[in-house]
VOVEX-453493 format. One record per residue (C-alpha): x, y, z; residue in three letters; residue number from 1. Coordinates in nm, 2 decimals, always signed. Last residue first. Example, Ala and Ser with C-alpha at 12.3 -4.5 7.8 and 13.67 -1.06 7.14 Angstrom:
(pt (+1.37,-0.11,+0.71),'SER',2) (pt (+1.23,-0.45,+0.78),'ALA',1) 
//
This chain:
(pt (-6.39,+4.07,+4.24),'UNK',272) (pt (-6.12,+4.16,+3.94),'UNK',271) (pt (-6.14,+4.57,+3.96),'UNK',270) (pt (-6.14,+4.55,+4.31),'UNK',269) (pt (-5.77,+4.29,+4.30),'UNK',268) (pt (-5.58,+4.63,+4.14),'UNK',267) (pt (-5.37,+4.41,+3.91),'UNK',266) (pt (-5.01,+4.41,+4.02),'UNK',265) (pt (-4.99,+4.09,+4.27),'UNK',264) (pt (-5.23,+3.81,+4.15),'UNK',263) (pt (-5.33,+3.89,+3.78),'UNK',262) (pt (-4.96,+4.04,+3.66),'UNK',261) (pt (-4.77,+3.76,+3.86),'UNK',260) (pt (-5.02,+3.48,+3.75),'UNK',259) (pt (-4.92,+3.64,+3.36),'UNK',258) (pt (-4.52,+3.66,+3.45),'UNK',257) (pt (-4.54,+3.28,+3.58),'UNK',256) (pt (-4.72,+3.21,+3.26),'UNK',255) (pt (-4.47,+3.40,+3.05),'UNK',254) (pt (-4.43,+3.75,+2.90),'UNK',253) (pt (-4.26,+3.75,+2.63),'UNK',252) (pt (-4.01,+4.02,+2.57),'UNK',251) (pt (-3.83,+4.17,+2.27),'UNK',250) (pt (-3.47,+4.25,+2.11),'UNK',249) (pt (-3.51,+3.98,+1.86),'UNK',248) (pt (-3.13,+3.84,+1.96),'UNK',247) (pt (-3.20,+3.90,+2.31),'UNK',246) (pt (-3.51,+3.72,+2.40),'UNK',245) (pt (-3.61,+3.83,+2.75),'UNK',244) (pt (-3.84,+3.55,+2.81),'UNK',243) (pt (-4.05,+3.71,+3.16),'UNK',242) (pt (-4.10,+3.61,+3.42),'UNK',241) (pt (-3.87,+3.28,+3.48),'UNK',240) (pt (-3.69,+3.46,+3.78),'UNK',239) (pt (-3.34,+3.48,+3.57),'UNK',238) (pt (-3.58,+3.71,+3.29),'UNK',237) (pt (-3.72,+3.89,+3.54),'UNK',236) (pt (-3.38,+3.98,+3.70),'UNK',235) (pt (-3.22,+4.02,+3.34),'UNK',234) (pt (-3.49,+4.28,+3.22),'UNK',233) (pt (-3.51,+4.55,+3.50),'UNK',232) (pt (-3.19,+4.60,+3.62),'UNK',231) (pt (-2.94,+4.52,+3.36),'UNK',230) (pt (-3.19,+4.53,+3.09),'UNK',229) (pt (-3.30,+4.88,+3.24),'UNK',228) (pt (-2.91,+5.00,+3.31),'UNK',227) (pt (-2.78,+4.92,+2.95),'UNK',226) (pt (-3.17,+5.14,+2.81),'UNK',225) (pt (-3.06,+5.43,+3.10),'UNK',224) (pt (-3.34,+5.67,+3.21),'UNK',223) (pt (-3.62,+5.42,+3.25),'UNK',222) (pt (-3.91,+5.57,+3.11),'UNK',221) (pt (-4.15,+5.25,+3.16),'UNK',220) (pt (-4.30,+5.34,+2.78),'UNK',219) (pt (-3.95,+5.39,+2.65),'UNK',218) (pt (-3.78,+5.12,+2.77),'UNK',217) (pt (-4.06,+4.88,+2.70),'UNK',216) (pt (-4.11,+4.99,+2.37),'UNK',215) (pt (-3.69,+4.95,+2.33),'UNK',214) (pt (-3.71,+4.63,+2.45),'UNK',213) (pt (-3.99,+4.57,+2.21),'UNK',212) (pt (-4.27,+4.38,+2.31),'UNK',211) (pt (-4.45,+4.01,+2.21),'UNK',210) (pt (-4.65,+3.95,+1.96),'UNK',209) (pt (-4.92,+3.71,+2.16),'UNK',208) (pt (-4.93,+3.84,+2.55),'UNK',207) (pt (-4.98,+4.20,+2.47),'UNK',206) (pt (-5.10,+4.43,+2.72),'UNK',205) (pt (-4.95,+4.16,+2.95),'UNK',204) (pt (-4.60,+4.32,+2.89),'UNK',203) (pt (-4.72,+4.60,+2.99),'UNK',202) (pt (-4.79,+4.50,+3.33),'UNK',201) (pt (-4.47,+4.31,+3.37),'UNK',200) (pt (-4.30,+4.62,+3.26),'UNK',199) (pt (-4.44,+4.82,+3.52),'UNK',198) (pt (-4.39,+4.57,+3.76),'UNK',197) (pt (-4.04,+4.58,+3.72),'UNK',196) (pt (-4.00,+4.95,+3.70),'UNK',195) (pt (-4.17,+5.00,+3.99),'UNK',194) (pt (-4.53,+5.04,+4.06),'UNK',193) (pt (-4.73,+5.26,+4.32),'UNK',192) (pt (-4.76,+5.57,+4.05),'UNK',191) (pt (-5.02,+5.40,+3.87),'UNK',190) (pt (-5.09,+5.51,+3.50),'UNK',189) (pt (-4.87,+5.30,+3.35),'UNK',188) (pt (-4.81,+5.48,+3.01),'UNK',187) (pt (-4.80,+5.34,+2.65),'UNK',186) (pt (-4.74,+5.52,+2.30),'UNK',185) (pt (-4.84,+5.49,+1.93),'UNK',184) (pt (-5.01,+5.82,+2.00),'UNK',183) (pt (-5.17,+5.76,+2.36),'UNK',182) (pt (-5.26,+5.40,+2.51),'UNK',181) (pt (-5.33,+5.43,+2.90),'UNK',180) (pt (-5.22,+5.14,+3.13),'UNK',179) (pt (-5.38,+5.12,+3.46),'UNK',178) (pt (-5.72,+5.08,+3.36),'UNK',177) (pt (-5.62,+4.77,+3.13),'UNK',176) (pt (-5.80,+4.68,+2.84),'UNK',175) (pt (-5.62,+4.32,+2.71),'UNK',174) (pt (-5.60,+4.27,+2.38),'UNK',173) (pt (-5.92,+4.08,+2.18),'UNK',172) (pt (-5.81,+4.32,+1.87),'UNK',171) (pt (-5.45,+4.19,+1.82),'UNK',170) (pt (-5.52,+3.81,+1.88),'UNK',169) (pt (-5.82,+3.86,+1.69),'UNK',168) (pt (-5.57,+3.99,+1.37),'UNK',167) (pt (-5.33,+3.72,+1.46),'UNK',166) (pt (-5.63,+3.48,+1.48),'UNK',165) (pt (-5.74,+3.60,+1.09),'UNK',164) (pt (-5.45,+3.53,+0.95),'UNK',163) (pt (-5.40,+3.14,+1.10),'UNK',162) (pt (-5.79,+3.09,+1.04),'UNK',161) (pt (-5.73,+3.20,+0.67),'UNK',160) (pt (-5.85,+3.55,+0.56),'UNK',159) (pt (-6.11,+3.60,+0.37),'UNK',158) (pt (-6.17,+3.95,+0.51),'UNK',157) (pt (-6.54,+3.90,+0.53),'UNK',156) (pt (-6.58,+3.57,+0.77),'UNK',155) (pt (-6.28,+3.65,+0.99),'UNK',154) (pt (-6.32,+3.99,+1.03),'UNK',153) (pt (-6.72,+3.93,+1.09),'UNK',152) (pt (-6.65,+3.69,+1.39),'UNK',151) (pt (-6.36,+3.94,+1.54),'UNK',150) (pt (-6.59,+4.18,+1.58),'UNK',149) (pt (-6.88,+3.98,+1.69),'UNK',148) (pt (-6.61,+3.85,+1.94),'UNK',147) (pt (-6.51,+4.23,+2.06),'UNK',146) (pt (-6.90,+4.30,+2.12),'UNK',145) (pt (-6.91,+3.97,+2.34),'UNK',144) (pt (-6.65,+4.09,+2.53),'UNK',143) (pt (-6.75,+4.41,+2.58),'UNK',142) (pt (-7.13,+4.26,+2.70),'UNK',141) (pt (-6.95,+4.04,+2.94),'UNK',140) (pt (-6.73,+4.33,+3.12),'UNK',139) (pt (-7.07,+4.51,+3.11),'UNK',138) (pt (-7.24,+4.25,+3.32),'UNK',137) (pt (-6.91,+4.15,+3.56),'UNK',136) (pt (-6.88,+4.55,+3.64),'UNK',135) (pt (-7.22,+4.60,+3.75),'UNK',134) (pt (-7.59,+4.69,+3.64),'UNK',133) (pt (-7.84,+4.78,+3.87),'UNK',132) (pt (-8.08,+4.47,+3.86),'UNK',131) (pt (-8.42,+4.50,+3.72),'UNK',130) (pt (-8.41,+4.74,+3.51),'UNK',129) (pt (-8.57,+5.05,+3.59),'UNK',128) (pt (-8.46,+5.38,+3.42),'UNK',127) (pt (-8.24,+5.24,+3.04),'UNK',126) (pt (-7.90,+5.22,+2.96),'UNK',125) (pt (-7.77,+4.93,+3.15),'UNK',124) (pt (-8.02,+4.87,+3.42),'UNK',123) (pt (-7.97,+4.48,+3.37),'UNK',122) (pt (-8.28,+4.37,+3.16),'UNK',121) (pt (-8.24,+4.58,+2.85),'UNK',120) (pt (-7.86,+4.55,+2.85),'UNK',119) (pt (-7.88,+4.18,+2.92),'UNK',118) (pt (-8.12,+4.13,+2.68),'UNK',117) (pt (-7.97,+4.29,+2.36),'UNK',116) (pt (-7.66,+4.12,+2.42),'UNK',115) (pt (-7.86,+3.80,+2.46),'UNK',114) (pt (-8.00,+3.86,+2.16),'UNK',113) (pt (-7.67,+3.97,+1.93),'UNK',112) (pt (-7.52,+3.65,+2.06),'UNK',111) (pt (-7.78,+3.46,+1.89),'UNK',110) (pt (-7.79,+3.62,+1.60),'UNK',109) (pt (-7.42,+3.58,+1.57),'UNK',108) (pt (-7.47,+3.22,+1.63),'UNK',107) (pt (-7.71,+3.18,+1.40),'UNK',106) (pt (-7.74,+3.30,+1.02),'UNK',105) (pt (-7.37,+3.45,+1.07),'UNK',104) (pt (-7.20,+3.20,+1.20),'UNK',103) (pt (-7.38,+2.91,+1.00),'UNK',102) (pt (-7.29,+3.05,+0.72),'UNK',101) (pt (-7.44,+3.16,+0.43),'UNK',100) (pt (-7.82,+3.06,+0.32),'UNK',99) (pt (-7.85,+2.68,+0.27),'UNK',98) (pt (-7.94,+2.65,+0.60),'UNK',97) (pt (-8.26,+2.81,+0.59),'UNK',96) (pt (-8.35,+3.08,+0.71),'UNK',95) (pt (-8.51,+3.04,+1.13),'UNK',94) (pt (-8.20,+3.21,+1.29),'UNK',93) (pt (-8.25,+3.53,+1.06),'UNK',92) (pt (-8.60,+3.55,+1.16),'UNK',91) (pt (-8.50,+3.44,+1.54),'UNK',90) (pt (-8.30,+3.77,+1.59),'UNK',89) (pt (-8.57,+4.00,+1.40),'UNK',88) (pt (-8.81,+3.87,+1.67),'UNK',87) (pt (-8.52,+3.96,+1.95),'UNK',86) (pt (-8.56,+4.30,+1.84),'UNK',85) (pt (-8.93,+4.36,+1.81),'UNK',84) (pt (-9.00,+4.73,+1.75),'UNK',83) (pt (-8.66,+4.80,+1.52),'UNK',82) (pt (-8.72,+5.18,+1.56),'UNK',81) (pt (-8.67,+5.34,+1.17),'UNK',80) (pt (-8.38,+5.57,+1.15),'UNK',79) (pt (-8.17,+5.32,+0.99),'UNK',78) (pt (-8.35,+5.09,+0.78),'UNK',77) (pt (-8.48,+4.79,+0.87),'UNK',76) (pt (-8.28,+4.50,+0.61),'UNK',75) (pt (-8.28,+4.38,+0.26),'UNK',74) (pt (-8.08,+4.18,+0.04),'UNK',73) (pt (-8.13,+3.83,+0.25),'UNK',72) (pt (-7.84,+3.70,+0.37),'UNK',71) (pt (-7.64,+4.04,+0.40),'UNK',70) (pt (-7.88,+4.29,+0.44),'UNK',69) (pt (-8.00,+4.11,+0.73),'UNK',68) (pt (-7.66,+4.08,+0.86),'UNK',67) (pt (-7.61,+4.41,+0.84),'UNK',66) (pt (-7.91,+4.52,+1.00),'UNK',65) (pt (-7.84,+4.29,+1.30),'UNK',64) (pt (-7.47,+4.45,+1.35),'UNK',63) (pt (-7.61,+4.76,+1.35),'UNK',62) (pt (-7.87,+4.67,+1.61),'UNK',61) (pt (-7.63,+4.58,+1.77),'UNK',60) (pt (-7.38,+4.85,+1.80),'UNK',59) (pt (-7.66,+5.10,+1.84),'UNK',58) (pt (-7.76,+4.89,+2.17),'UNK',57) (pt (-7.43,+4.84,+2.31),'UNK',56) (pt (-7.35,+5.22,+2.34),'UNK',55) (pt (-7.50,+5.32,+2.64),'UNK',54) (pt (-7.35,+5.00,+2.82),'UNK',53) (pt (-7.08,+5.19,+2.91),'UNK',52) (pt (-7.28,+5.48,+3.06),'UNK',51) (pt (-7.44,+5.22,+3.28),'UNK',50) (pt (-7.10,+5.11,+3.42),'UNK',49) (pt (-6.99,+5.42,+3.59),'UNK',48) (pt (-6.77,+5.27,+3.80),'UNK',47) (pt (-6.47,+5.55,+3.77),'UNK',46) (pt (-6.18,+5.41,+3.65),'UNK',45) (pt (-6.32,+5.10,+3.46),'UNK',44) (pt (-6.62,+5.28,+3.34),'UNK',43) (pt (-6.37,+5.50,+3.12),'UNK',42) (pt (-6.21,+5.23,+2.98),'UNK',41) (pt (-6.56,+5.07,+2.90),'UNK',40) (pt (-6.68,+5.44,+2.73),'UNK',39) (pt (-6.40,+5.39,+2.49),'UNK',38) (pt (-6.42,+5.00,+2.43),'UNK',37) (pt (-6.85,+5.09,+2.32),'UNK',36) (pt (-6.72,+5.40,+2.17),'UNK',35) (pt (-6.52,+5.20,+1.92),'UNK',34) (pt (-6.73,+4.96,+1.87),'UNK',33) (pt (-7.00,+5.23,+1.80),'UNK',32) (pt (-6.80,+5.38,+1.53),'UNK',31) (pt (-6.67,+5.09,+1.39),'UNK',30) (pt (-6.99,+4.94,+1.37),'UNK',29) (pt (-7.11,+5.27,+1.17),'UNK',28) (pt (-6.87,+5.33,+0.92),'UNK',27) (pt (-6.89,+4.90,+0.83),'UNK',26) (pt (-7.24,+4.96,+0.75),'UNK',25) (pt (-7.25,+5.26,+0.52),'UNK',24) (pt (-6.92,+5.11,+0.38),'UNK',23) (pt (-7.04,+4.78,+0.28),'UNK',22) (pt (-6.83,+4.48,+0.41),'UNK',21) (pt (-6.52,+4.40,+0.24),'UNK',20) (pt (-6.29,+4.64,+0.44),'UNK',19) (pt (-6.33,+4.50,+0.75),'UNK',18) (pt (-6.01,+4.42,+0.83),'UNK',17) (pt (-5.89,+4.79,+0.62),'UNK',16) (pt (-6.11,+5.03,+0.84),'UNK',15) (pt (-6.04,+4.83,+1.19),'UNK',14) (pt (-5.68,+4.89,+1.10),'UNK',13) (pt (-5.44,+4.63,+1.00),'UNK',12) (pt (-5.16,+4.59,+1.27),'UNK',11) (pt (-5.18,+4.23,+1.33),'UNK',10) (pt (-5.19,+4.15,+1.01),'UNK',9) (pt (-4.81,+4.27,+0.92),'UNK',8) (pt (-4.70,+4.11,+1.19),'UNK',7) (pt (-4.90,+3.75,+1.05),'UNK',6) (pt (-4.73,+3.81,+0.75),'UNK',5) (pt (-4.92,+3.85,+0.43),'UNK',4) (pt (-5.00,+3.55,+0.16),'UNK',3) (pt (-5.23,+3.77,-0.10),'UNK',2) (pt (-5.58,+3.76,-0.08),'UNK',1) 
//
């Protein structure tokens, strides 16, 4: 493809990174990822971390129909019960090497497995597991879900390691309970913050590009932009916080800012 800045990357839609695989696959992963990160949000507020997992098991086995369609031209079809999932799993692990990458013939497999275990095994999504599911399980089954993702953007958008990182980068972001996304727009949902920790916690919503002064001055809504970099942005800025970088007009938030966020401003229940 084409040399593209690494901005301009980082702001592809789901649709367009994965726009070389097949669309009645690539409709239904993003579907389910989706859900998956919308139900997780949702779980986060309320600890309802068996609804969250609800989702893993179409995203799966989506993801294993794919591949199988992928390396070898056919696959289960949808609608039919896959009756041995983790048998399908060691079929595609067991081609030969010559066939693809090794990504997708076994580590994804792989992943997809233990995916399909712990959500089986962990009382997410189904009456009587063994072990009534918690925070740390689904937390792990999002993050393996956002991997996958990133695993098949890299390997079918032809991008270059560099390109496809700032598109990672941009789908691996943080998932905050306390900060809601809405219409190109960000809100701290917590009305215990100030200004400076609200725009510490933002900040952390995006670690690699960077923010916006004016983002931040909107999304905080501080009522005076000279008065929030007086206030708000110099004092973090002298205290090694944040890197207030004046001539770009953004902020980066730095390792001091990030133990800040994870220590002090991040309800410590939802980390435990």
């Amino acid at each position: 493809m084409p040399k593209t800045s690494l901005s301009i990357l980082s702001k592809l839609t789901l649709e367009q990174a994965l726009g070389n695989v097949q669309e009645k696959f690539r409709t239904r992963l993003i579907k389910e990822y989706r859900d998956i990160k919308k139900r997780y949000s949702r779980a986060l507020f309320v600890a309802d971390y068996d609804t969250a997992g609800l989702s893993t098991g179409k995203f799966v086995e989506t993801v294993l129909r794919f591949i199988q369609y992928h390396l070898t031209g056919s696959y289960v079809p949808f609608g039919k019960h896959i009756s041995n999932f983790p048998d399908e799993c060691r079929k595609l692990i067991q081609l030969p090497n010559s066939i693809s990458n090794e990504s997708l013939r076994v580590i994804i497999p792989r992943s997809l497995a233990f995916l399909y275990t712990l959500r089986g095994k962990r009382g997410i999504g189904h009456v009587g597991g063994d072990v009534e599911a918690n925070a740390i399980d689904v937390a792990i089954i999002v993050r393996v879900c956002d991997w996958i993702m990133c695993e098949l953007i890299r390997i079918f958008h032809n991008l270059s390691l560099e390109e496809a990182q700032s598109i990672v980068d941009a789908l691996s972001s943080r998932n905050l309970p306390d900060v809601w996304e809405i219409a190109g727009k960000k809100r701290v949902l917590r009305t215990d913050l100030n200004a400076k920790q609200k725009t510490l916690l933002l900040a952390y919503t995006d670690l690699e590009s960077g923010v916006l002064v004016e983002d931040l001055f909107s999304w905080v809504e501080y009522s005076n932009l000279a008065m929030f970099k007086k206030k708000v942005l110099n004092p973090l800025h002298d205290g090694k916080l944040i890197e207030y970088d004046k001539e770009s007009e953004a902020v980066f938030l730095s390792p001091l800012g990030v133990h800040e966020v994870e220590t002090k401003i991040i309800r410590q229940e939802l980390i435990k």
